[in-house]
C-alpha positions in Angstrom: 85.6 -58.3 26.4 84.3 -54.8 27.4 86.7 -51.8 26.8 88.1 -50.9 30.1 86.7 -48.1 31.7 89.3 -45.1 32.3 87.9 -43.3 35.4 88.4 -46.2 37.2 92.0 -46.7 36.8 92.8 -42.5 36.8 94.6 -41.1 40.0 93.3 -39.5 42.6 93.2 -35.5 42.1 93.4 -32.8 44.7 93.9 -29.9 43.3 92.4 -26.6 44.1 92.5 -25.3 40.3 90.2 -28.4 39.1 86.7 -26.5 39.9 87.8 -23.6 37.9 89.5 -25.6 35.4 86.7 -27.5 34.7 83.9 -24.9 34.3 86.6 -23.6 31.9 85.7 -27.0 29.9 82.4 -26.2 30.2 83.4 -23.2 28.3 85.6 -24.3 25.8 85.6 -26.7 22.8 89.0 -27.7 23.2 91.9 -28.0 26.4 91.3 -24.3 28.0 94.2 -22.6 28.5 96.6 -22.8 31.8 94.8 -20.8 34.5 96.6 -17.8 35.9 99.3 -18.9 38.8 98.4 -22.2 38.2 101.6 -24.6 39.1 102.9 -27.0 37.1 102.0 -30.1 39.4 98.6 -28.7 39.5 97.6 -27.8 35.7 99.3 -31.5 34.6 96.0 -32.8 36.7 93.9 -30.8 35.4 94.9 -32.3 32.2 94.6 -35.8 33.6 91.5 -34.6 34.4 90.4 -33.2 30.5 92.1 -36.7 29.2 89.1 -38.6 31.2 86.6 -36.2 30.2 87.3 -37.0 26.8 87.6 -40.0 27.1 83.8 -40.8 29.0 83.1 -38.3 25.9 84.0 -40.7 23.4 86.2 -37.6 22.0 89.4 -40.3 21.5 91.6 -38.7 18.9 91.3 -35.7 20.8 92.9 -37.6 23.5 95.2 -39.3 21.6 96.6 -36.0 19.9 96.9 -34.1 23.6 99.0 -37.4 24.6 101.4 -37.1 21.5 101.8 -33.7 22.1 102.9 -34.3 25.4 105.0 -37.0 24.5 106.9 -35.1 21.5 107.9 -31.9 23.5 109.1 -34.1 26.1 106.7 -32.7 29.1 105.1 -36.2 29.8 108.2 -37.3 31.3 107.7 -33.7 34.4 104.9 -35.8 35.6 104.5 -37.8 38.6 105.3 -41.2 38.2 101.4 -42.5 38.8 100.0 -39.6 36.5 102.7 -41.0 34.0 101.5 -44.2 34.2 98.2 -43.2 33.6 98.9 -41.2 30.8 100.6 -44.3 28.8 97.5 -46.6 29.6 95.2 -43.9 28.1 97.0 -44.0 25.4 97.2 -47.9 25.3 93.5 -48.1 25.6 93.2 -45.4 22.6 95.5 -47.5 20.3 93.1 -51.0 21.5 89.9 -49.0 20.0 91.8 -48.2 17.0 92.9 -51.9 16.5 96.7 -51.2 16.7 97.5 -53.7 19.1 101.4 -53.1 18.3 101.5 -49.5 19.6 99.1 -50.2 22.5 101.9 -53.3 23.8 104.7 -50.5 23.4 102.5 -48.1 25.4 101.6 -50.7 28.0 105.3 -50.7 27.7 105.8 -47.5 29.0 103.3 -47.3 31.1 105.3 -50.5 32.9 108.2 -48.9 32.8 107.4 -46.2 34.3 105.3 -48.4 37.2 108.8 -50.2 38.2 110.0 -47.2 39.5 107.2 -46.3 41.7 107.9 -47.2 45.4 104.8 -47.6 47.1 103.2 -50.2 45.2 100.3 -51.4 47.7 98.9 -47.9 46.9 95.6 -47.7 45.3 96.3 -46.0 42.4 99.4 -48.1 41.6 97.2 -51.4 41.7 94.0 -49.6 39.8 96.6 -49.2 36.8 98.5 -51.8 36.9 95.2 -54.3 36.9 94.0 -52.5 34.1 97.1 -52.8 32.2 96.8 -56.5 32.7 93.3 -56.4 31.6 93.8 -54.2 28.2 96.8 -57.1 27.9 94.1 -60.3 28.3 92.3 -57.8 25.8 95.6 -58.2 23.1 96.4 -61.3 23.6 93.4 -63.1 23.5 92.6 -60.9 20.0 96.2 -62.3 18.3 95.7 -66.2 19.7 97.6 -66.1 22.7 95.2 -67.3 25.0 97.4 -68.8 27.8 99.0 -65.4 28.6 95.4 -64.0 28.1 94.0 -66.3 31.0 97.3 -65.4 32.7 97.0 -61.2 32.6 93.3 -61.8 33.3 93.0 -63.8 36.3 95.9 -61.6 38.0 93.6 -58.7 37.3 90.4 -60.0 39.0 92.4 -60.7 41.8 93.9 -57.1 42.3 90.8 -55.7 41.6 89.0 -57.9 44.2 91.5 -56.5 46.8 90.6 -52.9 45.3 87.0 -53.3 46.1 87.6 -54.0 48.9 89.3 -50.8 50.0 86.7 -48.7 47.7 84.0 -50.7 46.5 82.0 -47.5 44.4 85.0 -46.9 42.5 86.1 -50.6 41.5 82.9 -52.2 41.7 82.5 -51.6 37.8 86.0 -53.0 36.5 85.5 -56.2 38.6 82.5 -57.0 36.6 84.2 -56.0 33.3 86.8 -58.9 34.2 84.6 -61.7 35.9 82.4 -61.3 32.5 85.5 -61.3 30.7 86.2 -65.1 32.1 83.0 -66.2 29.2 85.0 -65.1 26.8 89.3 -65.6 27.8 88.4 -69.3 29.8 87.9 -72.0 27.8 87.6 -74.4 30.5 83.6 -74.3 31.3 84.7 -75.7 34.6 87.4 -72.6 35.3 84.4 -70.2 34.4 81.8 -71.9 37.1 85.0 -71.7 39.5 85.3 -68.5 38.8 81.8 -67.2 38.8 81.1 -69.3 41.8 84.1 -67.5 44.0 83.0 -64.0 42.7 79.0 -64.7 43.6 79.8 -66.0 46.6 81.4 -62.0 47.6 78.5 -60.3 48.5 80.2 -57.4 49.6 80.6 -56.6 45.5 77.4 -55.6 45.2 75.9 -53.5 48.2 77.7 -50.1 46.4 76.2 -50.9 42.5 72.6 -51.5 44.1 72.9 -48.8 46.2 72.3 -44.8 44.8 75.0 -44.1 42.2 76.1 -47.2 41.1 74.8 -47.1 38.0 78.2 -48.1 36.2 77.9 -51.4 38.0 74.8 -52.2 37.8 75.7 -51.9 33.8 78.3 -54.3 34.2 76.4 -56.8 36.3 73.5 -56.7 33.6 76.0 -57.1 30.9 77.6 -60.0 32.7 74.1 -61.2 33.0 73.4 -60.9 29.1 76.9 -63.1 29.3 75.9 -65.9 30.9 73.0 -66.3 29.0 74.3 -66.1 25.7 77.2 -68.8 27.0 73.5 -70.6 28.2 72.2 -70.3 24.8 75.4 -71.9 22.9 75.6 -74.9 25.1 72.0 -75.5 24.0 72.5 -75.3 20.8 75.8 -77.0 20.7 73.7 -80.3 22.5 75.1 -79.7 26.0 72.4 -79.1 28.1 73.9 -80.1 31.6 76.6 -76.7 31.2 74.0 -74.8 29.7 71.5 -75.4 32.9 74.9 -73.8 35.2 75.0 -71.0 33.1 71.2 -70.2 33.1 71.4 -71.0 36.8 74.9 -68.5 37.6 72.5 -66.2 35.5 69.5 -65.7 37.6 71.6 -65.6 40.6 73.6 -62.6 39.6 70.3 -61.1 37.7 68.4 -61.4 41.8 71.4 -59.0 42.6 70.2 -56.8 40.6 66.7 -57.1 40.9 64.1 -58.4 43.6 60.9 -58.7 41.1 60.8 -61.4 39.1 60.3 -59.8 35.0 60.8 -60.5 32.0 64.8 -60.4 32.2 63.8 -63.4 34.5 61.3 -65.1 32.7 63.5 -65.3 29.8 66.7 -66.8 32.0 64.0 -69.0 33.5 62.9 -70.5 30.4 66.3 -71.0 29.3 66.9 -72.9 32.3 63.8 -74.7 31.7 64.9 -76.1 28.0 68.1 -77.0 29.7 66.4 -78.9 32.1 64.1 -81.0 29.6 66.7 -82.1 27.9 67.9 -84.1 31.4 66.2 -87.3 32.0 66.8 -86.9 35.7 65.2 -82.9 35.9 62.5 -83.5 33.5 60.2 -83.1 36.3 62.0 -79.9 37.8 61.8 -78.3 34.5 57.8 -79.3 33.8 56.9 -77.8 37.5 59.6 -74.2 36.7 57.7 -74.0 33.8 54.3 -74.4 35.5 55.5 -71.5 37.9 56.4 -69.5 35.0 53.3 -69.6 33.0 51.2 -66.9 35.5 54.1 -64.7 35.7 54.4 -64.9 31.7 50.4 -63.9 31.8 50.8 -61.1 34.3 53.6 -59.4 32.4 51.6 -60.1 29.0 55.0 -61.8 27.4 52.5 -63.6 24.4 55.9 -64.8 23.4 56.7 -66.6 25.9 53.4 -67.9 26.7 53.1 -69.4 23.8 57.5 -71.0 23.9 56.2 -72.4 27.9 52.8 -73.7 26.5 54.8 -75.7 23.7 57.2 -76.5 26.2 55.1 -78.3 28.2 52.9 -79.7 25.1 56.3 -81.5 23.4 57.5 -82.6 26.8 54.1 -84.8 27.2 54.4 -86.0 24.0 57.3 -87.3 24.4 56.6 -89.0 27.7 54.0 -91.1 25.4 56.1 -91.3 22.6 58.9 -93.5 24.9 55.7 -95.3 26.8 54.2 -96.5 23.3 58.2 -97.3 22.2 58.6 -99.1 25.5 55.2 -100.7 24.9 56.6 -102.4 21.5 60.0 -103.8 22.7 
């Protein structure tokens, strides 16, 4: 599973002090210090702010040492309830990287605690946390062995985060990925993994923001979801199950032509895949000789000598095994 991504999850911020405050950053090789008249309200998002900088900074025990701090002179607990929140998850997140799964389920925790008291709880910020929280959770409990809880945490996740992109599809877009590719690696049930890439495909909606200017985080995560599938694709081939691996391949290419109208060599390689899954089905053999047929100029326009030379053997083994079984059949 991906690490969750923290600017997703962090509360909206309004004040007027964050321009200053953060050419201050610009400025400074640590937290700057409190800007004249600033209120109290006002600087602790400004720090929210700093925590996500470092965060997207990969500056963590920085982080982690502004968060204690806060914590051990007590002036965590003077901030709003959601910016609390957020602060524990931070920290949860930071104690996952480290590997300190303990810590991180006493700061989720906190974070939880803190989350009960909050009254509006349809609000977007309220749900952004709380479906990360259950996604750094899958995260723990998947990593000690507890995988019912894990499919438990996750699948309530996706579905809070497929209401949130629907009321801001930019900023959610990216986490929704994170946790449908998460389902290849917390669902063992092949069949609750096609279900749930199936449902997810089928919500086109998901995808006009991450192929649109901007999106760049999401069009990461679709083309690590992508490089999901296909590795899923390439197990089931090897472990002799060629009828799962074709629905990978195939739940592949369709989320890959989200991302991109050419066909290249992303494709070619999905499509080959697809290809050797086919073969190896007595019933799609012919599919699978024609897709490669169709793939061989694309493989010569691109100059992939690679994988001219996997479709030309392709092809070559599947004939001689059509006059392998005809000679076989011939003598029985």
């Amino acid at each position: 599973m991906k690490q969750l991504l923290i600017e997703e999850s962090m509360p909206a911020l309004k004040s007027p002090y964050l321009a200053d405050f953060k050419q201050q950053v610009q400025l400074a090789s640590s937290l700057p210090s409190r800007l004249d008249g600033c209120p109290e309200n006002d600087w602790q998002e400004c720090v929210c702010w700093y925590l996500n900088y470092l965060m997207t900074h990969e500056r963590v025990q920085e982080a982690a040492q502004i968060i204690d701090d806060a914590v051990n002179d007590d002036t965590l607990y003077t901030y709003p309830l959601i910016t609390h929140a957020w602060v524990w998850l931070v920290r949860m997140t930071i104690y996952i990287k480290g590997g300190d799964k303990s810590a991180a389920l006493s700061a989720a925790e906190n974070s939880l605690r803190v989350l009960v008291q909050v009254t509006n709880k349809r609000h977007v910020d309220f749900l952004a946390i709380l479906a990360s929280l259950l996604y750094n959770l899958a995260i723990i409990h998947h990593e000690n062995g507890e995988n019912t809880r894990a499919v438990k945490e996750l699948t309530k996740a996706q579905k809070i985060f497929e209401r949130l992109v629907k009321r801001d599809e930019h900023r959610f877009s990216p986490m929704m990925l994170y946790s449908i590719e998460a389902s290849t690696t917390i669902f063992k049930s092949r069949a609750k993994q096609m279900s749930i890439f199936e449902h997810y495909q089928s919500n086109t909606a998901l995808y006009t923001t991450m192929l649109s200017e901007g999106g760049a985080k999401a069009r990461t995560a679709l083309a690590n979801l992508v490089e999901s599938l296909k590795k899923e694709g390439d197990l089931m081939l090897i472990m002799g199950n060629p009828r799962n691996a074709a629905k990978f391949y195939t739940k592949a290419l369709r989320y890959q032509k989200k991302a991109s109208r050419t066909m290249g060599h992303k494709e070619l390689v999905l499509s080959i895949g697809l290809a050797k899954a086919l073969i190896r089905l007595a019933n799609r053999r012919d599919a699978a000789e024609q897709l490669l047929n169709s793939l061989l100029p694309l493989a010569q326009r691109i100059n992939a000598k690679d994988e001219i030379a996997e479709i030309e053997q392709l092809l070559n083994n599947k004939n001689k095994n059509i006059n392998i079984m005809a000679l076989l059949k011939g003598l029985s």
